[in-house]
Structure formats: C-alpha cells, structure tokens
N, C-alpha and C positions, 0 to 999 in steps of 0.2 A: 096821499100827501099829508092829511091831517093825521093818520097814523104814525107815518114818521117823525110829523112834528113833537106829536103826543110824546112819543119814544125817547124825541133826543131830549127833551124838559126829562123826564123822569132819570134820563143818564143822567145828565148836568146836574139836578137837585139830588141825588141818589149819592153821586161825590162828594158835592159840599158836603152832605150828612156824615159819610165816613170820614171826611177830615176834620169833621168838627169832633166827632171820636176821640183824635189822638190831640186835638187839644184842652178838652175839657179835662179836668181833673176833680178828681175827689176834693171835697173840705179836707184843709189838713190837720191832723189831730195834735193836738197839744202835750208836749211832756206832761201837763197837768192831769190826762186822762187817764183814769185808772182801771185798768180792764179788771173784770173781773176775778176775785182771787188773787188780784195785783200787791205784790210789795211800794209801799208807803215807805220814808225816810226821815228821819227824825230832824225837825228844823224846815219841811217841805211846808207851805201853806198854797193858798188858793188852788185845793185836789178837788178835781171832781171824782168824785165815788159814787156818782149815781148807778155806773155799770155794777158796781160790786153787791147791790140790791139794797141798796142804804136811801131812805127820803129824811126829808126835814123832818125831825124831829123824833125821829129815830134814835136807839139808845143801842150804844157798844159796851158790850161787859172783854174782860180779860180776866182769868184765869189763871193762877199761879199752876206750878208745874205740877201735871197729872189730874190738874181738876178740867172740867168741860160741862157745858150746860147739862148734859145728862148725870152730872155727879153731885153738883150742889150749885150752891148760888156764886155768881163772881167775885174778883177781891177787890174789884173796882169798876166805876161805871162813868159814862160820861154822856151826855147827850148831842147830838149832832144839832147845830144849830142851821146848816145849810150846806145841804151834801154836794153842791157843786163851788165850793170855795171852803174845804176842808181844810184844817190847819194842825201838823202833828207836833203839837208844843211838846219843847223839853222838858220842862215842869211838869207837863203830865204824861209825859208817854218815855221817857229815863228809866231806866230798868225794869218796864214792862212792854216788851219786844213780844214777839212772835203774833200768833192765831187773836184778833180780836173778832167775838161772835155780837152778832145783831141780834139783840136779846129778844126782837118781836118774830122770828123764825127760829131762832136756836140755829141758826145756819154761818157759816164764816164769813165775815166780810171783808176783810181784809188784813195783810201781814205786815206790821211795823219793824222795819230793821232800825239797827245803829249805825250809821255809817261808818266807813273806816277808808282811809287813802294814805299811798305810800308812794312813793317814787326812787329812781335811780338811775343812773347812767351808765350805761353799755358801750362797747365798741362794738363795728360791725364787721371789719374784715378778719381783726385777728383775736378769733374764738369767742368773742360777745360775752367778753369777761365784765364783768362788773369792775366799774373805775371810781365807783363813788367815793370821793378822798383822795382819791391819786393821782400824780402826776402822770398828765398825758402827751404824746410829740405831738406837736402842729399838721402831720399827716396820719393822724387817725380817726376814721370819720366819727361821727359818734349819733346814739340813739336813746331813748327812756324808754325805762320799763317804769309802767303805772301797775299798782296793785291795788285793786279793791273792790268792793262788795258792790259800790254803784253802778258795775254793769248791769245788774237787773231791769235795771230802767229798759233796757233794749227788749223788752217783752213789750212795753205798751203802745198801742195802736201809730203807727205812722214815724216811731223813736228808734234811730238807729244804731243810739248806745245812747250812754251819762256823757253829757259836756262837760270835757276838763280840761281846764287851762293851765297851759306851763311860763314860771316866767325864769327867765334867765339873768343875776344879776353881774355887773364886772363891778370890781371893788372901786375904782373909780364913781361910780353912780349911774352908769350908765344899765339900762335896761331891755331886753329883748323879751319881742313875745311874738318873732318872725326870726327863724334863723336861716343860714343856706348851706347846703349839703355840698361833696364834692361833684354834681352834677351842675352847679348854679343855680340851684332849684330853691327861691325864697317858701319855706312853708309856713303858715300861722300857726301858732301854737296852740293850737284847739283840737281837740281830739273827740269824738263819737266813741268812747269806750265800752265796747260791745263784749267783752271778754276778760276771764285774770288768770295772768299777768295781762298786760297788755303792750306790745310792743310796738311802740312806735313809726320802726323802721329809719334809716338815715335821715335825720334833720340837721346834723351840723357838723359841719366840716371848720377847724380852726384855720388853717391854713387858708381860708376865701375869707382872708380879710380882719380877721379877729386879730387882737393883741395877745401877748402870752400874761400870762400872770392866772389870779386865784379866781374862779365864779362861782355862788352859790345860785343853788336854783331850787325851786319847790315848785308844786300842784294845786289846785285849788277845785271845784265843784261849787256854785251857786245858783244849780237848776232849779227854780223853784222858792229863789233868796235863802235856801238851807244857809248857806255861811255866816249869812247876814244876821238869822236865826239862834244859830247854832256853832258860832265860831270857836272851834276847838281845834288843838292839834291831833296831827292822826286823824282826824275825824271828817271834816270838811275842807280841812288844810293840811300842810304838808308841812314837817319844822323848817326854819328857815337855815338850817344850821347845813344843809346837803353842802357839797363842794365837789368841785372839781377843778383842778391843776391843767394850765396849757404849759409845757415846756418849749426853750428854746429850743431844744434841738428836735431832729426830724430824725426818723429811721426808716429804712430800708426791710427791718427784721421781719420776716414774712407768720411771722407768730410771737408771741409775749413770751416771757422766758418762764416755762413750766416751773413747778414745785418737784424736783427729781424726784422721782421715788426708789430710795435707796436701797443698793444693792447689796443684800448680805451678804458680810464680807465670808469665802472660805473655812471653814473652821480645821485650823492647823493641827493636825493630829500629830504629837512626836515620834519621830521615827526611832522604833526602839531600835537600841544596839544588838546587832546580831547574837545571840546566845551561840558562845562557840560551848560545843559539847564536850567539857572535857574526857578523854579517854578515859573507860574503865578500865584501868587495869588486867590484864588478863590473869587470874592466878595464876600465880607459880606450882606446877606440879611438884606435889610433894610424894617423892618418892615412898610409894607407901612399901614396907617390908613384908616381903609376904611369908608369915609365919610359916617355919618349915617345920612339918611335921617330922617328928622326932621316928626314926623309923625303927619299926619294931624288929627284933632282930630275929631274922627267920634260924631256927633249929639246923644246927649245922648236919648236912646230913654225915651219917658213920661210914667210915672208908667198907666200900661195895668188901672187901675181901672179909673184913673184921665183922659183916652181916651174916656173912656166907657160914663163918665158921661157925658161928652165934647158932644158925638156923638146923644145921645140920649135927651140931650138939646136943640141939634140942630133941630134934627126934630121933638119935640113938637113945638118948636115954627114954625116951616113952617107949623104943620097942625092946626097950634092956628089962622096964618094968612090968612091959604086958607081959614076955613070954615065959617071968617069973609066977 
C-alpha cells in the first residue's frame, strides 16, 4: 500500500514536471544581440557584441581594401566604450563598411553594412506584374515586394527577419498601416523580413472597401532607432514618391494585356516573270553544191576492126624483115 502510494506521488509530480517543460521558455533574445561574426547596421545603437569576442575597452581597427591585421597597421580605430550597448554611428562607420578586426586578437569582430530598402507593389492573380505607378481595377488583389539587405538581421539568436513597416497613404490624408485582402483578412503592416525580395503575399484588396483614386505608400526599418539615427532615403526609408492608381472600373480579364512580341512580318519575295525562251531559230539549210568533179576523159577506145588491122600489119612486116 505505501508502495503504491509512493508510485502514484512520483506519477503525479513526474507530470507536473513534463508540463512545466512545455511551458517554460528560454530568455528571449533581442534584435540587439549580436551573434558572433554578426552583421551590424549603420544608424543601429544599444548592440550587444559581447558574443563577437569584443569587452569594454576593447579597440576595433578597419582596414581599407586588401589590407588586414597581417599586412600592416589599420586606417582607422575606434575604441569600444561598452560592448553590450554598442552604437554604429554614421559619422564614424560611412564609408567604412565590411570586416572590422579587434585589434587585441587580430581576429574579426564584426561586419558593418549600409542599409539599403526598397519597396513596390504587385498584383497577385494576374502574373504579379509590378503596378507601381499604374492604374489598377478595384478587383485586383494586390501585394509588396520589399528589397533589401536588412534581412540579415534574421541570423541573430531568437530574430525572425528585420522589422519593416509599410504605410499606405490615400491623398485625402487618410493613412493605413492594416489593410484587408480579398479574403477579409485585416493584416498589420509589419513584416519579419527574412529574405530578398521579400514578398508579402495578398494584403490588399481595393474592392473591400477602399475608395478609387491615387495612394502613395513607402517602407520604413527602425530596429534598433537606425531611422531615427540614420534617416536617409533608400537607406532606412523608402521615397515617399511610390504610387499607385485604384480605378473605377472592374475587369474580368483573366491576365494583364501582354507586351506582343512581334511577329516577323513574311519577307515578300517578287515573283519573277516567267522567262519565255525565245526559239532559236533552226538554221536554214544551205544547200551546199557539191563541187562536181570535172571528169577526166577516158581515151576513146579505136574501133576493134581498125586494131585488128593495125596489129596484123605489124607483124607482116617484122616477118617481111626477119626472112630478109
């Protein structure tokens, strides 16, 4: 009996313990943490860069292009006053981007980029053409593409991209930073951008409710107070000058009307005119005269009797002369 009792306590406390498992959670880490080897952002302040092997009072050199602790001394140096609320000032870290080494190991500490952000607007059903500037029908869903280098951020500990807000303006003055899709689906305009491009996916359908006319809309990033820091276009921001067109009317057209790609026209050869052959003449036979030989005149023969006499006169007298 005391064994079972034993048994069931150690079921019962053995439970609690695995459910307390699945609700304890790890500390969560902060955008501010910077893993080791980690990209930094120009305009970022309060980094912790203890992971990167950097302590208070620690000196970071940088390097123009092709030089390295092993090659000669740095072109610049700065000293860390407090590696866990690290601040990548404009003024001093503007045009010296990449590999900055911790000059008491010679080892990299960390990589300073420039920011850069872009945006634009897509349709999703028909061909996810880029519409930015153009007139669009009231039933075409629509999506952003975000571009930029702030997905890095999605390497550090517990960071599921860069946080980027979109806002939506109607010339009116009215403002969105929630729009709804043709599902009904209100989304915030806040994005985990873990990737570039980065595609949004459907957030706005004009037809649930929008008005027609002109909206410009842009992006923003101030993870970190970079914007606040470092407010530049392109950079942390996005120009304001983006647009896009709702039209009144609505279509049906189950695709955008292509750019044809034109088809070489036949190239017309002329049909030459028949070459009649004209007949060669057949020459005319020219009766050639066939020279007649002139014939020679055979020797008439002497009448047989006027031989005879000839003959036998002859030879009376050769035997008139022999028997002389």
């Amino acid at each position: 009996m005391i064994q079972r009792e034993i048994l069931r306590r150690i079921i019962h406390f053995g439970c609690i313990f695995i459910l307390a498992l699945f609700f304890i959670t790890p500390a969560h880490a902060a955008i501010s943490d910077i893993p080791a080897g980690g990209t930094v952002f120009i305009g970022e302040e309060g980094l912790d860069i203890t992971a990167c092997g950097v302590a208070d009072g620690d000196t970071l050199g940088w390097f123009a292009a092709g030089g390295s602790p092993t090659t000669g001394s740095p072109t610049i140096t700065i000293q860390v006053s407090d590696a866990t609320s690290f601040y990548v000032a404009p003024q001093t870290f503007q045009g010296k981007t990449g590999t900055w080494y911790n000059m008491g190991t010679n080892s990299p500490a960390i990589i300073v980029a420039d920011p850069n952000l872009g945006i634009r607007v897509y349709d999703v059903d028909y061909g996810q053409i880029d519409r930015t500037g153009l007139w669009v029908p009231m039933d075409f869903e629509l999506q952003f593409r975000i571009e930029t280098n702030l997905h890095a951020m999605a390497v550090r500990p517990g960071v599921a991209g860069a946080p980027i807000e979109v806002r939506v303006n109607q010339k009116d003055g009215i403002e969105y930073s929630t729009l709804t899709n043709r599902a009904g689906v209100a989304t915030p305009l806040l994005f985990a951008v873990d990737r570039n491009p980065y595609m949004t996916g459907p957030v706005w359908y004009p037809d649930a409710g929008y008005s027609r006319g002109v909206y410009d809309f842009y992006a923003f990033c101030n993870a970190n107070n970079m914007k606040d820091n470092y407010n530049v276009v392109g950079k942390t921001i996005t120009p304001l000058s983006e647009t896009v067109s709702l039209s009144k009317t609505t279509t049906t057209t189950p695709a955008p009307t292509q750019t044809p790609i034109p088809t070489p026209k036949p190239t017309t050869l002329a049909t030459p005119f028949p070459t009649v052959a004209t007949p060669t003449p057949a020459p005319t036979p020219v009766a050639t005269q066939e020279s007649t030989a002139t014939p020679i005149p055979e020797p008439t023969a002497a009448p047989l009797a006027l031989a005879t006499s000839l003959g036998a006169l002859a030879l009376i007298t050769r035997l008139h002369l022999r028997n002389k």
